[in-house]
One Martini backbone bead per residue (centre of mass of N, CA, C, O) as a GRO file, in nm:
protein
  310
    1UNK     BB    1  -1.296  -1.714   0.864
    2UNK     BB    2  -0.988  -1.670   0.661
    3UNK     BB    3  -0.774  -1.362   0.649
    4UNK     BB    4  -0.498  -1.256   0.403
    5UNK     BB    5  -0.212  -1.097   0.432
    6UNK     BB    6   0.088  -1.208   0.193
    7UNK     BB    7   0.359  -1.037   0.176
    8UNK     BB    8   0.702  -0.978   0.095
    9UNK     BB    9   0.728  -0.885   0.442
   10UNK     BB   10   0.494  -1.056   0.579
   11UNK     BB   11   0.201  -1.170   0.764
   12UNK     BB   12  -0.172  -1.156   0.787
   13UNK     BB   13  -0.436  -1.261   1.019
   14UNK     BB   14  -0.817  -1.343   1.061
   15UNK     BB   15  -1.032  -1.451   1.275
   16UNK     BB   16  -1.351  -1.526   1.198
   17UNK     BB   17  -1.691  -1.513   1.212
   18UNK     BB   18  -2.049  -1.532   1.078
   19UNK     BB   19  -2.063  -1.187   1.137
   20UNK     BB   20  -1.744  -1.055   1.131
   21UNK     BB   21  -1.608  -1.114   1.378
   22UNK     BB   22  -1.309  -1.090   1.552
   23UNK     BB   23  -1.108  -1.304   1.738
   24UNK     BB   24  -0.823  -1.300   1.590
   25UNK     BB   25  -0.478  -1.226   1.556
   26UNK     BB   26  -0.172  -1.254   1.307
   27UNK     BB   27   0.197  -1.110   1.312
   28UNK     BB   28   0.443  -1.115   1.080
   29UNK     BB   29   0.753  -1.088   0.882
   30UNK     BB   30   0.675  -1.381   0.665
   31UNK     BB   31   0.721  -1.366   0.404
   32UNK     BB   32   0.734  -1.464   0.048
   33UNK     BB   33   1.068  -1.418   0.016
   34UNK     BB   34   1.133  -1.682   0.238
   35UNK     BB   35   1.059  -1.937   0.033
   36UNK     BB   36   1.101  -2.011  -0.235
   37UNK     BB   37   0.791  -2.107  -0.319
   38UNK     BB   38   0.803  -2.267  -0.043
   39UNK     BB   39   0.617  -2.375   0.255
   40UNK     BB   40   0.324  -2.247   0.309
   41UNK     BB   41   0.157  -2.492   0.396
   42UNK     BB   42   0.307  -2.529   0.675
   43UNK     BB   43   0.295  -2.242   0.793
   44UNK     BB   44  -0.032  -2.244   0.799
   45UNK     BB   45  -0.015  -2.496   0.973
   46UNK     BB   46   0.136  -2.364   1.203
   47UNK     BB   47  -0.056  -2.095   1.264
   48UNK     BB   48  -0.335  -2.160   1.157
   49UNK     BB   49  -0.482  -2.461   1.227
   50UNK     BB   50  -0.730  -2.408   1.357
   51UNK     BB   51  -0.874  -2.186   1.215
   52UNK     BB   52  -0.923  -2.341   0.944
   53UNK     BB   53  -1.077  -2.593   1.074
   54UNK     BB   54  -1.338  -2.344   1.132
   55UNK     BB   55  -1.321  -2.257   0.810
   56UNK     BB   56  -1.502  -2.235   0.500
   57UNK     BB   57  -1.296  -1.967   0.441
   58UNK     BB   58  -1.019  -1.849   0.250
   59UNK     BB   59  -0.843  -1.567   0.211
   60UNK     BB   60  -0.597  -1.410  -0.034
   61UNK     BB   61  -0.352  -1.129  -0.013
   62UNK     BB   62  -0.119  -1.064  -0.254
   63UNK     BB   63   0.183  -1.213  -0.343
   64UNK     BB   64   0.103  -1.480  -0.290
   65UNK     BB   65  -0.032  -1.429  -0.606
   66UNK     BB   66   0.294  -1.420  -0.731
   67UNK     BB   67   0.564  -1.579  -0.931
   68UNK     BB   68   0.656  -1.609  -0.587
   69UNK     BB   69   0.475  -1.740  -0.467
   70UNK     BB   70   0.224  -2.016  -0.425
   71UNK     BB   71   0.007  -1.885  -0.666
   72UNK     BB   72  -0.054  -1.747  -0.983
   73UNK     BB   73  -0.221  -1.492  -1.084
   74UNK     BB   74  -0.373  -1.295  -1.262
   75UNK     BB   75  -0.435  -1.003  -1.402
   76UNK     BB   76  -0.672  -0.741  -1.390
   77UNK     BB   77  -0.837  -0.526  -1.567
   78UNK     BB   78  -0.872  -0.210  -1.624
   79UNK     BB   79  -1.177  -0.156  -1.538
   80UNK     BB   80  -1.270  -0.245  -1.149
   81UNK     BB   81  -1.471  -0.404  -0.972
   82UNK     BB   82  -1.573  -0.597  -0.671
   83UNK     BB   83  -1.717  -0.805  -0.875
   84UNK     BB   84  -1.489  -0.880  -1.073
   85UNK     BB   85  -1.285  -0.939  -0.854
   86UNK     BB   86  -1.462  -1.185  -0.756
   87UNK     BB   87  -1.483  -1.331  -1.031
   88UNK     BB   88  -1.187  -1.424  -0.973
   89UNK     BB   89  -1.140  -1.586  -0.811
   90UNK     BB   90  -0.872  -1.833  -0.707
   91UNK     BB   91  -0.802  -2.137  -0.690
   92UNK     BB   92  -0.621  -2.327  -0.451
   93UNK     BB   93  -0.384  -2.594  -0.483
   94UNK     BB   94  -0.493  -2.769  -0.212
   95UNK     BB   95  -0.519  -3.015   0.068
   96UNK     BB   96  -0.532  -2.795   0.318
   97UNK     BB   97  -0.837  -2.663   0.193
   98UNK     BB   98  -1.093  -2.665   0.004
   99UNK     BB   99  -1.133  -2.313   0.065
  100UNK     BB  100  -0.921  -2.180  -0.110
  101UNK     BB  101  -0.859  -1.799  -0.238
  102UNK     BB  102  -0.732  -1.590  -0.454
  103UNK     BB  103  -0.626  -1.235  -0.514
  104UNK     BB  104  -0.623  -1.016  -0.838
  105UNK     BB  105  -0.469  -0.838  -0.939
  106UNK     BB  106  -0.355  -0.536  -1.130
  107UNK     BB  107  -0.392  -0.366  -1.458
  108UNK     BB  108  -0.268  -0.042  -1.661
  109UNK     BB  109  -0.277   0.118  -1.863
  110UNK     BB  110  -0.143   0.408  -2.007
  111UNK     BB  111  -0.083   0.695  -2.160
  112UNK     BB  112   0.216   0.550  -2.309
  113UNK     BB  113   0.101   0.221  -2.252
  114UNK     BB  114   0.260   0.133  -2.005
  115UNK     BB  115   0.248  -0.109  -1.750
  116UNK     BB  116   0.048  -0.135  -1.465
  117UNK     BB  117   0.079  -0.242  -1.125
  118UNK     BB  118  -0.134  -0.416  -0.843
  119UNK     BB  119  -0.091  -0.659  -0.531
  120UNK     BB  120  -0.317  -0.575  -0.243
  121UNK     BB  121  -0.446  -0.300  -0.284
  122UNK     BB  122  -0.705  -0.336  -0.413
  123UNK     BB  123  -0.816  -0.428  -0.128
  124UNK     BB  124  -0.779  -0.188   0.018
  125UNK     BB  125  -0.955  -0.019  -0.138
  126UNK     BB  126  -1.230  -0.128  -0.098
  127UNK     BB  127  -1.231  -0.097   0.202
  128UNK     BB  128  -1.221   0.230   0.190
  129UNK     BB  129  -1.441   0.277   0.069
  130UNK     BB  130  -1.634   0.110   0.247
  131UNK     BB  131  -1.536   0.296   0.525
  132UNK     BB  132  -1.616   0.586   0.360
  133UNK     BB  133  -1.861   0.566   0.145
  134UNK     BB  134  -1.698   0.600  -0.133
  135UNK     BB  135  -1.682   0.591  -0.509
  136UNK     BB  136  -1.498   0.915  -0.515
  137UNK     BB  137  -1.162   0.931  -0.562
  138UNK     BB  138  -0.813   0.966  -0.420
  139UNK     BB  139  -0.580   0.730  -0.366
  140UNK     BB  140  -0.273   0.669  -0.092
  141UNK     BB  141  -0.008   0.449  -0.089
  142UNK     BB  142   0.203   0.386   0.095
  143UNK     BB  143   0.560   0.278   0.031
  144UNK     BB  144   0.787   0.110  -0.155
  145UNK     BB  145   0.570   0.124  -0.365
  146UNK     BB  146   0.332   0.382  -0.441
  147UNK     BB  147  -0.034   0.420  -0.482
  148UNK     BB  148  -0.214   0.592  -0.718
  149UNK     BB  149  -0.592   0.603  -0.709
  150UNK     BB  150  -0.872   0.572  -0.916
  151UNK     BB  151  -1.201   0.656  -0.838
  152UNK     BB  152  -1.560   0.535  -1.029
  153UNK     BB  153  -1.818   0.417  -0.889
  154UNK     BB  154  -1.613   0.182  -0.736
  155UNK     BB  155  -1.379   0.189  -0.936
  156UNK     BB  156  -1.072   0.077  -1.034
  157UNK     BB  157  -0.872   0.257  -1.245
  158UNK     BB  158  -0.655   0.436  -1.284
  159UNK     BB  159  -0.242   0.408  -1.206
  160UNK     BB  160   0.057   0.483  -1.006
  161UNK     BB  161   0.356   0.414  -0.976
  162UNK     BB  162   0.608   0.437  -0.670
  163UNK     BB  163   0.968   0.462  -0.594
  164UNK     BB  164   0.987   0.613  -0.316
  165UNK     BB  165   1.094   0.413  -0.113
  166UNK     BB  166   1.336   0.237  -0.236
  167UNK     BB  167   1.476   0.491  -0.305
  168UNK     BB  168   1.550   0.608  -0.020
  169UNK     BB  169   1.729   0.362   0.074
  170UNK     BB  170   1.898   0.347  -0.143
  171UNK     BB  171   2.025   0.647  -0.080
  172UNK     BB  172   2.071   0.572   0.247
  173UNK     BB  173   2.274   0.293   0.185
  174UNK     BB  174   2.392   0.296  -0.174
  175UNK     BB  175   2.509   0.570  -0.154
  176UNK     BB  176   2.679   0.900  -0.170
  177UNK     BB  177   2.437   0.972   0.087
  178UNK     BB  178   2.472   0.773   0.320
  179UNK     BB  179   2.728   0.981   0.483
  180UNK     BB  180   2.491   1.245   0.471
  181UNK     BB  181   2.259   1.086   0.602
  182UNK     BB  182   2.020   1.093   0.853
  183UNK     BB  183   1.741   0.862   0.970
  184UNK     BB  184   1.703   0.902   1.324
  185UNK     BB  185   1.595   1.202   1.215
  186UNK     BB  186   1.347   1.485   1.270
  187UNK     BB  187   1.312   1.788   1.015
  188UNK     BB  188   1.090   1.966   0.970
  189UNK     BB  189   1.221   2.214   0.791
  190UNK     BB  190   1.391   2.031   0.586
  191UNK     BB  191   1.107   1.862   0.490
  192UNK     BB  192   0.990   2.151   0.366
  193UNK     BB  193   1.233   2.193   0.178
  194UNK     BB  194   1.188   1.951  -0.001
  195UNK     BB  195   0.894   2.009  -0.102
  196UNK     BB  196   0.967   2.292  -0.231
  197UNK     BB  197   1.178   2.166  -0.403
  198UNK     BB  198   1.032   1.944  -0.585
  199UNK     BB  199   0.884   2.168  -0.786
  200UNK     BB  200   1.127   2.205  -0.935
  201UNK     BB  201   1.201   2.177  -1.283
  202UNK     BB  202   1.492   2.032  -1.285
  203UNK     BB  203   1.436   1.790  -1.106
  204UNK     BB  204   1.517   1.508  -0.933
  205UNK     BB  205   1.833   1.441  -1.030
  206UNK     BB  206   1.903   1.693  -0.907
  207UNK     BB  207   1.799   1.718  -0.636
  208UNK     BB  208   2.001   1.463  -0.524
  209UNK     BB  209   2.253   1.656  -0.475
  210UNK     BB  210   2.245   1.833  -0.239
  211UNK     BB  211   2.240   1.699   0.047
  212UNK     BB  212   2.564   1.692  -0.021
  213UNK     BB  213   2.633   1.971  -0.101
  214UNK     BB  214   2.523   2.088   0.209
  215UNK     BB  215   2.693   1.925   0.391
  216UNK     BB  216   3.017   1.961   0.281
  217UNK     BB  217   2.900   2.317   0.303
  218UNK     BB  218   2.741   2.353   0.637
  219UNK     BB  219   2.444   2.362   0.508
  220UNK     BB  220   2.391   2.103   0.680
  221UNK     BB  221   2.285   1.853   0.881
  222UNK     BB  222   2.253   1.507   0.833
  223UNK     BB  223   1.986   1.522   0.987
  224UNK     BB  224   1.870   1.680   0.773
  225UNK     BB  225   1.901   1.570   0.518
  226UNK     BB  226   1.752   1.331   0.569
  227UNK     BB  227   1.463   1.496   0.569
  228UNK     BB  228   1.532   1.664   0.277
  229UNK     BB  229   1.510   1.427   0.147
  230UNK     BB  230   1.233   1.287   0.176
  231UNK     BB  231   1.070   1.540   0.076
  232UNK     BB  232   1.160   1.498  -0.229
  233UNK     BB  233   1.063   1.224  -0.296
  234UNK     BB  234   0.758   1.277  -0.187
  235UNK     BB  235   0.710   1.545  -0.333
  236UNK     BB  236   0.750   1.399  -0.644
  237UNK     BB  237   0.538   1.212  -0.596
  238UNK     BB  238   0.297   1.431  -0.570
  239UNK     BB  239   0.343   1.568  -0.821
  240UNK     BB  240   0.297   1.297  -1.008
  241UNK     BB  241   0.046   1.234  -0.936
  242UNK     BB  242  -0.157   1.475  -1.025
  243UNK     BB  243  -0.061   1.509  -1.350
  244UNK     BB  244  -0.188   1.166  -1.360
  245UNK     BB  245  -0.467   1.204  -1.180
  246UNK     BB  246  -0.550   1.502  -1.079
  247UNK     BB  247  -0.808   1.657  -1.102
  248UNK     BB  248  -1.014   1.922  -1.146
  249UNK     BB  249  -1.169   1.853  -0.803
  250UNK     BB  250  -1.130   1.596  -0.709
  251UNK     BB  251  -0.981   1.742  -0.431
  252UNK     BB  252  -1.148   1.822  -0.137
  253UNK     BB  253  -1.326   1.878   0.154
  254UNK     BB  254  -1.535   1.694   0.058
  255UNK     BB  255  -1.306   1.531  -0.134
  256UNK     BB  256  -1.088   1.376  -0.002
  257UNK     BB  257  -0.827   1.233  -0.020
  258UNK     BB  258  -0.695   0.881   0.051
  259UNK     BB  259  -0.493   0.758   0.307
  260UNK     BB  260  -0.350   0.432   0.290
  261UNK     BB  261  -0.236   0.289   0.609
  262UNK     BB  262   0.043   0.342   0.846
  263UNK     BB  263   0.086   0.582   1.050
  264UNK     BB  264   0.388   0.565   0.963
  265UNK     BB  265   0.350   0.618   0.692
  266UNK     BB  266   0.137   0.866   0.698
  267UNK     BB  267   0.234   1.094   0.808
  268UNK     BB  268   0.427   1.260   0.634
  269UNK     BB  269   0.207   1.285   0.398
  270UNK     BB  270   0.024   1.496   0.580
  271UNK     BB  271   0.217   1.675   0.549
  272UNK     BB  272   0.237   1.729   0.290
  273UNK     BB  273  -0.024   1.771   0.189
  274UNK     BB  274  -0.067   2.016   0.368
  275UNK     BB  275   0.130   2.186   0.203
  276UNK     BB  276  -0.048   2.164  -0.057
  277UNK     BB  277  -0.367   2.184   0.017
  278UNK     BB  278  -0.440   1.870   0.048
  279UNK     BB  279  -0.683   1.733   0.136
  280UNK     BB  280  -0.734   1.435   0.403
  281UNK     BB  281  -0.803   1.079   0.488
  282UNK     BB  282  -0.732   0.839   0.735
  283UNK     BB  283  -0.657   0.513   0.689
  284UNK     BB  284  -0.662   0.198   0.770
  285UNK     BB  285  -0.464  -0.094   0.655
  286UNK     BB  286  -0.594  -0.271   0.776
  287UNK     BB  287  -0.904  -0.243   0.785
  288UNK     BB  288  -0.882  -0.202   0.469
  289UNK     BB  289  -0.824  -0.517   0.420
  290UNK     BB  290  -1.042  -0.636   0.559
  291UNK     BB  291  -1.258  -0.517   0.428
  292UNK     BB  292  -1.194  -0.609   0.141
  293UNK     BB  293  -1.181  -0.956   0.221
  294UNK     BB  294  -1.490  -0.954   0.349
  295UNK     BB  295  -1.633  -0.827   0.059
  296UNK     BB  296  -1.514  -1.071  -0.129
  297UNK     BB  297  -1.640  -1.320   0.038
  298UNK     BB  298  -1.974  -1.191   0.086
  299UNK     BB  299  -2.088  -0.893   0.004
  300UNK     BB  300  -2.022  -0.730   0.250
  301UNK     BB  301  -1.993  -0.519   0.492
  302UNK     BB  302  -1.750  -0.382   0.733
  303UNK     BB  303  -1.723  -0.392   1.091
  304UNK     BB  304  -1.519  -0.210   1.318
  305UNK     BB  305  -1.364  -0.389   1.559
  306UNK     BB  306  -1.248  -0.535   1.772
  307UNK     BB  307  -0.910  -0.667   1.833
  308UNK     BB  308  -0.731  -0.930   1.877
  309UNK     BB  309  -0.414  -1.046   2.028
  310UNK     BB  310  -0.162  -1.324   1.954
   0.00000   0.00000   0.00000
């Protein structure tokens, strides 16, 4: 089998023998954003051409099925469960292998009507559950657009998208606060009084212009500002996912968060998180894609086994 996770700004494939033991794995840059709509098939038979001719079954999670992709595939309205998006797989019109197949995104509306997506996340929640055996959670991904997703019974229900990553990079590069942000140093002091400013009730947009007059007048040196700007945004991210999703137990020492991520991504909100008191348990965003292409490919849970890098 040959398992790929391609979005918008990465690529990452896996080939696998028929145990599910991982053979070599493949992990570039070349998002579906480089390609212009064109050139997947010539990539993927250039960079992973004997593994193809390998594998009798192909599985691709991720942007690569959204309409800037290879090909759209439509979303799947929630509540979805692993048989669902199953059984919703989309065979990928290629003459490069008889059996590759697209994995569907997710769409919600909320409780105001207004409809979020989600697209490869859904894969990380499938293998997270299946990692780590649980079937009712509040799991967090973290990233350039954060999701924040309830399970209920094994399926995937609420979700919430937030946009604290690029929120973040844009203040930090193309705003007013770019020239008083130093972002190359981390200031834990700084970012522990940003997740506590986070929960004053004047908003987001007020506290966005602080470390600017912070700055200004002294009261913080730029390198802190980075840290304490990290903190607001991340803090009214958790602060907004709470408010819309977790229920009072959702989330206990019993039932931790899951936080579904890379090491880099999630440590911060590990400290977050821990600031405002809500136990957590963090998986590998890899492992968790991984067993999720594994399990929507055989309908088999995935054993973590050690992984070669080529």
């Amino acid at each position: 089998m040959l398992a790929i996770d391609w979005g918008s700004s990465s690529f990452r494939a896996w080939h696998l023998n028929a145990q599910g033991e991982v053979l070599a794995t493949l992990s570039t840059d070349q998002g579906i954003l480089g390609f212009q709509g064109q050139g997947f098939a010539a990539y993927l038979q250039n960079h992973c051409g004997p593994w193809l001719a390998q594998s009798k079954q192909v599985l691709m999670t991720g942007m690569v099925g959204s309409r800037n992709g290879w090909q759209e595939v439509p979303y799947l309205s929630c509540p979805a469960g692993t048989q669902d998006i199953a059984h919703a797989l989309a065979k990928l019109d290629t003459e490069l292998h008889p059996n590759v197949q697209l994995v569907p995104g997710l769409q919600y509306a909320g409780h105001n009507g207004l409809m979020d997506v989600m697209r490869g996340e859904e894969t990380q929640i499938i293998g997270a559950l299946q990692l780590t055996n649980m079937t009712d959670a509040l799991l967090c991904l973290p990233g350039t657009h954060s999701k924040w997703a309830k399970a209920e019974n094994g399926d995937i229900g609420a979700f919430s998208t937030f946009f604290t990553g690029e929120l973040f990079a844009l203040l930090t590069k193309h705003s007013s606060l770019a020239g008083v942000c130093n972002t190359q140093f981390f200031d834990e002091p700084a970012f522990l009084l940003g997740l506590e400013q986070a929960a004053d009730v004047r908003g987001l947009s007020h506290l966005l212009f602080s470390p600017r007059a912070a700055v200004v007048t002294g009261q913080m040196r730029p390198e802190q500002a980075g840290s304490y700007l990290s903190g607001l945004v991340i803090g009214a991210e958790i602060q907004g996912a709470r408010q819309a999703l977790a229920e009072p137990g959702l989330i206990s020492t019993e039932n931790p968060l899951l936080l579904v991520g890379s090491e880099v991504l999630t440590h911060r909100y590990q400290q977050a998180l821990g600031f405002y008191q809500l136990p957590c348990r963090s998986v590998s965003g890899e492992q968790a894609v991984l067993a999720g292409l594994y399990r929507l490919a055989t309908g088999q849970s995935f054993n973590v086994s050690e992984v070669a890098h080529v």
